[in-house]
Kinemage of the C-alpha trace (Angstrom):
@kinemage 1
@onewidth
@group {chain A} dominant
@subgroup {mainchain}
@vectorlist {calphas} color= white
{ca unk a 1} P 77.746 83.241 17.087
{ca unk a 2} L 75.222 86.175 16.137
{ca unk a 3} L 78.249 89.187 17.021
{ca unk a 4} L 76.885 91.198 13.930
{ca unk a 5} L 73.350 90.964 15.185
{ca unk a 6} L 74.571 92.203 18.722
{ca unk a 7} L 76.483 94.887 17.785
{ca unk a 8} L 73.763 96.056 15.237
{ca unk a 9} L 71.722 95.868 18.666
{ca unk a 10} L 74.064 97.743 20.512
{ca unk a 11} L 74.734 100.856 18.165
{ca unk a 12} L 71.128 101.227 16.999
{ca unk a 13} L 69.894 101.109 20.748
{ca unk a 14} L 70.757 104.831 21.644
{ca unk a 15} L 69.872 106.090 18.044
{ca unk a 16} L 66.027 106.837 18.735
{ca unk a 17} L 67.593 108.991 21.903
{ca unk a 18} L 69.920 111.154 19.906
{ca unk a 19} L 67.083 112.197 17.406
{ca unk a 20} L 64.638 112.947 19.572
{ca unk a 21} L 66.677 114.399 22.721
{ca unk a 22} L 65.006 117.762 22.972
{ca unk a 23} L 61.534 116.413 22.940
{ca unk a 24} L 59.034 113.959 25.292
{ca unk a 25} L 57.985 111.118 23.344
{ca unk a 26} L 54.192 109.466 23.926
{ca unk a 27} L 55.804 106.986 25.812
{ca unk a 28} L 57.403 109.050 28.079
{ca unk a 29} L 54.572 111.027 28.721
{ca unk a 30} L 52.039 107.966 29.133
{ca unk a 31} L 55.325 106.480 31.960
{ca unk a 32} L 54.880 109.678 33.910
{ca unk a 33} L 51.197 109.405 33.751
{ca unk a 34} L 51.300 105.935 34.953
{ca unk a 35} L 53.689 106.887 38.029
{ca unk a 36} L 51.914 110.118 38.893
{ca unk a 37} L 48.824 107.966 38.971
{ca unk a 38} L 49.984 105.343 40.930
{ca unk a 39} L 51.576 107.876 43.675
{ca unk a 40} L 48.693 109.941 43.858
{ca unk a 41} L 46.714 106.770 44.405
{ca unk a 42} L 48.391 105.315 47.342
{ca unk a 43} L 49.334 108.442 48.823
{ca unk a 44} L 45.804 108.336 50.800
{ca unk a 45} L 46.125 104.889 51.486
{ca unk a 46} L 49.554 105.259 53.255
{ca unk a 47} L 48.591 108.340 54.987
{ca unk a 48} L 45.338 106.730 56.530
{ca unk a 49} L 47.430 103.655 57.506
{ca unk a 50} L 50.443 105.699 59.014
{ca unk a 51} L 47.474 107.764 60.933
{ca unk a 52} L 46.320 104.200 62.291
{ca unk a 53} L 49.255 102.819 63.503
{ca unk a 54} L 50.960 105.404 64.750
């Protein structure tokens, strides 16, 4: 029933991509913060526990 609102969806979902292709946005570089954060984080955790067990 809603096709124009879908295909507005669908053709305005890669624009923001296109016109900024060259350059990090904050919200890319606040997602590699948050998974650089969370690695570094565990990575002591995992190392201790593979030191216990094996």
């Amino acid at each position: 029933m809603n096709s124009r609102n879908e295909v507005v969806s669908h053709y305005g979902a890669g624009q923001q991509s296109h016109t900024t292709e060259e350059s990090f946005t904050t919200e890319d570089i606040l997602w590699a913060v948050g998974i650089w954060s969370v690695i570094l984080t565990l990575s002591p955790v995992i190392v201790f526990y593979m030191l216990m067990v094996a």
